[in-house]
N, C-alpha and C positions, 0 to 999 in steps of 0.2 A: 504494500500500500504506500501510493506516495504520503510523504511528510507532508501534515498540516501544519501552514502559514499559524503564527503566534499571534490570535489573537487579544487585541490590550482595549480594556474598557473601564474610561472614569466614570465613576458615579457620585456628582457634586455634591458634597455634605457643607451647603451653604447655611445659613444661621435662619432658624424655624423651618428648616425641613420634616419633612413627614419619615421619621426614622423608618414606618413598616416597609414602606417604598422603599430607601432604600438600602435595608437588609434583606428587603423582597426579594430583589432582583441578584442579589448575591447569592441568595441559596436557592435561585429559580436556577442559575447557569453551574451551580454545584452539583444541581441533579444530573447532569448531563453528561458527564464518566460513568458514576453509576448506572444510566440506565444501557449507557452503551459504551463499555470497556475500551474501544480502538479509539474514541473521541477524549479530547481533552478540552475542559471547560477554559474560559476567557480567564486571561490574567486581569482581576479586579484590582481597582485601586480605589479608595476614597481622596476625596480630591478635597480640598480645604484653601481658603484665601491665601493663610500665610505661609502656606507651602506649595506653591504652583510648580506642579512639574514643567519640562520644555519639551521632554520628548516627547513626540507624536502619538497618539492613541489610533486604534480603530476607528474608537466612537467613545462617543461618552453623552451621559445622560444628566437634566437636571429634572431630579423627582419633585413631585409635588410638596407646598409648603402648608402648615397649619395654619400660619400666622400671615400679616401683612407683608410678609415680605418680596419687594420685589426690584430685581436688578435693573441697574443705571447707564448709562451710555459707558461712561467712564471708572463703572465700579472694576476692580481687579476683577473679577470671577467674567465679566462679560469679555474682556479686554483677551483673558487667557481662552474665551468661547472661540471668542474671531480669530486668533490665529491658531488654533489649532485648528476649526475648519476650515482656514487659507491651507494649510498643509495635510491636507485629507482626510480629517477625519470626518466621519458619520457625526451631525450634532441631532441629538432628541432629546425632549421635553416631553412630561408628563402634569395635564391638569397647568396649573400656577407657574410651572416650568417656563411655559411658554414667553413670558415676562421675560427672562433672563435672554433667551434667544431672541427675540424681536430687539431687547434691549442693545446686544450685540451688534444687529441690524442684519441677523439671518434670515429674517421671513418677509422682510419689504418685497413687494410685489411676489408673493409666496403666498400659495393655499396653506393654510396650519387650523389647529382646533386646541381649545384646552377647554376647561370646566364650560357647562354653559349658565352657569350663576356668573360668571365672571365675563359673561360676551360684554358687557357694556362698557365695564371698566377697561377692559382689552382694546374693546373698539375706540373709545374715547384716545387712549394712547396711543394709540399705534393704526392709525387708519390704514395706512397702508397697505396692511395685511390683507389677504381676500381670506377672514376666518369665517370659518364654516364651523360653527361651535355644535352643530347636531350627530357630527362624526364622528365617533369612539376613536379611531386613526387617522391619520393620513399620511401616507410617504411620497415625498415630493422627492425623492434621488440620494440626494447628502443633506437632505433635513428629513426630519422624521417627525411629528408631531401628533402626544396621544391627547384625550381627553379627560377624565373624569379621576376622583383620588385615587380610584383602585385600578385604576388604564395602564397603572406597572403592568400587570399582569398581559396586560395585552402587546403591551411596546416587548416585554421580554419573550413573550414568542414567538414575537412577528421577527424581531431580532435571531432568535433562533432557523425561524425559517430562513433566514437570508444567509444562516452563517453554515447553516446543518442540515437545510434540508427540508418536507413535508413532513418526513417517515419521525423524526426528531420530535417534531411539535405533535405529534401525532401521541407520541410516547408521553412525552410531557404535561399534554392535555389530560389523555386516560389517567397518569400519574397522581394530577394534582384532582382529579373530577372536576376539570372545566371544561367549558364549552361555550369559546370565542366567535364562535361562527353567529355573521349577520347581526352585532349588535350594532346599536348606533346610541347616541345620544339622547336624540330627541323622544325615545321609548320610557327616557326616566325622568326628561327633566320636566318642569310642572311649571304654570302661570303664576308671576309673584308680581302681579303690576308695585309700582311707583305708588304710595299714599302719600308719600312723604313729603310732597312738592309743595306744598303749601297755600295751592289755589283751593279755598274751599268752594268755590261752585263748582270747580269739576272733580273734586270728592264727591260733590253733591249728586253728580250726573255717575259717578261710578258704584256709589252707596245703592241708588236706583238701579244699577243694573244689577247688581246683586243681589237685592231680592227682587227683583220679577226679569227673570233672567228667560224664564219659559213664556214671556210676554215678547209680542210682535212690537220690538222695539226699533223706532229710527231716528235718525240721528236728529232731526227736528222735534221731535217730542223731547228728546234729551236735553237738546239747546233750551228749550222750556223750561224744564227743570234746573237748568242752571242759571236762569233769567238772561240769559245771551240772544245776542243771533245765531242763526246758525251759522254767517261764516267765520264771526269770532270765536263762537262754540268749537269750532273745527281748528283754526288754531290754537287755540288756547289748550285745548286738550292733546293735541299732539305733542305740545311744547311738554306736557306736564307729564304727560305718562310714555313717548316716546312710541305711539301707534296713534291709526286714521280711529274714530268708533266705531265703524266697521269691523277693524281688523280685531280691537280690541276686546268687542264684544263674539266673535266667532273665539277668539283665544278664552275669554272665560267662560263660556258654553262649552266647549271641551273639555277643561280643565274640570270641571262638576262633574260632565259627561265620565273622564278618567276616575273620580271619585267614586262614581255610584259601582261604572263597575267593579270596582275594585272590591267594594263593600256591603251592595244589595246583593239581592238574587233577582232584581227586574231583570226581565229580558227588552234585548238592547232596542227593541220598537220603542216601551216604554219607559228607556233613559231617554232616548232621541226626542220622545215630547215632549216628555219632562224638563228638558234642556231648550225646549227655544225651536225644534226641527218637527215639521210635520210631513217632510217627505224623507224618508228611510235613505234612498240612496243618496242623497243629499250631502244627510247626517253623517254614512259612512264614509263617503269624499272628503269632507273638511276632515273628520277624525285623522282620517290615517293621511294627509298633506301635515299635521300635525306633527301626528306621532310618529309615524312609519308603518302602524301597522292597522288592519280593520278592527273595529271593536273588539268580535269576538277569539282572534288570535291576540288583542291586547287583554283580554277576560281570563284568557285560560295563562299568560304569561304571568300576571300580575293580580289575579283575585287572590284575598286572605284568605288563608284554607281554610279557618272556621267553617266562611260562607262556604267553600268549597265542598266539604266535607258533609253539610246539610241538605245540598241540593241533590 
């Protein structure tokens, strides 16, 4: 058998790192002798500010953070990103990662994803990016960017596959009982409008949609509600919660939509009224533009077994 190339992989232990991430991904590439003898796992290194190696890596990783932390044009940690992917290495992020690498100035004009609680503060900084925050992965060549806190798990097998192979991840999946296939993003993340903003007439007009949500609501009766016009009603409300009420109002009719099935035993005709939809196929179109998936594949993914159990 020919000799396997050595390969070197940093995993940034910058300041409020999420430690599971990464001692995750050190004992996810430790299974990998083990499960198959002729293979030899990646030399890991922890990677720290005031010890920045120079030598060249494979790839290296910045896992997700707990805390507010997030890297600066000129921080050392982004400084040490840039030139080691000028001299080839693989860069990925994971979740809050993302920061550190855009911070770099790796993902300018670059498809990337990280948490999708985090798309506005991401976007706000860093416009530049084309983020697609509904994407569990995305590999764009020599960047690599996962999403969500536990997307280590995804970035180290996607890594796996590129380093070892299908048959490897194959092993690794059975190993650990996962099963990466087909997730995305948008399948977990949930409606959390803006209350914060300050306008109280379009609290007013969003307080209202929330309880009569299953009302034939438009955006003119809502302007009402707010004592607006409707075309100040329409700015004033995009400014504030950062959607048309349109969009706004299909995203929280979903969002309920996602609740009930999670937690009734209705069947999904009577979520879909319940919610605002008096035509079925309608309701399943927005749902799954949404989530990715139809109701009822969203029902059997994500309902609490209680319910489960009694139906």
């Amino acid at each position: 058998m020919q000799k396997q190339p050595t390969l070197t992989l940093a995993l940034v232990d910058y300041p409020g790192v999420q430690k599971s991430a990464l001692w995750g991904l050190a004992d996810l590439f430790s299974l990998i002798p083990r499960l198959e003898p002729e293979l030899s796992e990646p030399q890991i290194d922890l990677v720290t500010a005031p010890e920045l190696p120079a030598a060249p890596y494979t790839a290296f990783v910045f896992p997700p953070s707990l805390e507010q932390t997030r890297g600066t044009e000129k921080d050392p940690l982004a400084l040490w990103a840039k030139a080691q992917h000028s001299a080839g290495a693989l860069a990925c992020s994971v979740c809050a990662g993302a920061f550190w690498l855009a911070a770099a100035g790796l993902l300018q004009g670059r498809p990337a994803t990280t948490h999708w609680a985090l798309e506005q503060e991401f976007q706000g900084r860093f416009p530049q990016v084309d983020l697609k925050a509904e994407e569990i992965l995305i590999d764009d060549h020599d960047v690599i960017t996962a999403g969500g806190l536990m997307a280590w798990l995804d970035l180290g097998l996607h890594l796996t596959g590129l380093w070892y192979g299908p048959s490897m991840v194959s092993k690794l999946s059975r190993h650990l009982l996962v099963d990466p296939a087909g997730r995305a993003q948008r399948h977990y993340s949930s409606f959390r409008p803006n209350r914060a903003h300050g306008d109280a007439a379009i609290l007013r007009a969003q307080r209202h949609m929330d309880l009569h949500v299953a009302s034939p609501l438009v955006s003119a009766d809502l302007a009402q509600v707010a004592g607006m016009s409707l075309r100040s009603f329409t700015r004033h409300f995009d400014r504030a919660t950062g959607y048309t009420p349109a969009a706004y109002l299909q995203s929280l009719r979903i969002e309920k939509a996602r609740n009930r099935l999670e937690q009734s035993n209705a069947s999904v005709a009577e979520i879909a009224w319940a919610t605002g939809y008096t035509d079925l196929p309608a309701f399943s179109r927005a749902f799954k533009s949404i989530t990715g998936l139809t109701p009822a594949a969203y029902r059997d993914r994500f309902r609490i077994s209680a319910q489960r159990d009694k139906a």
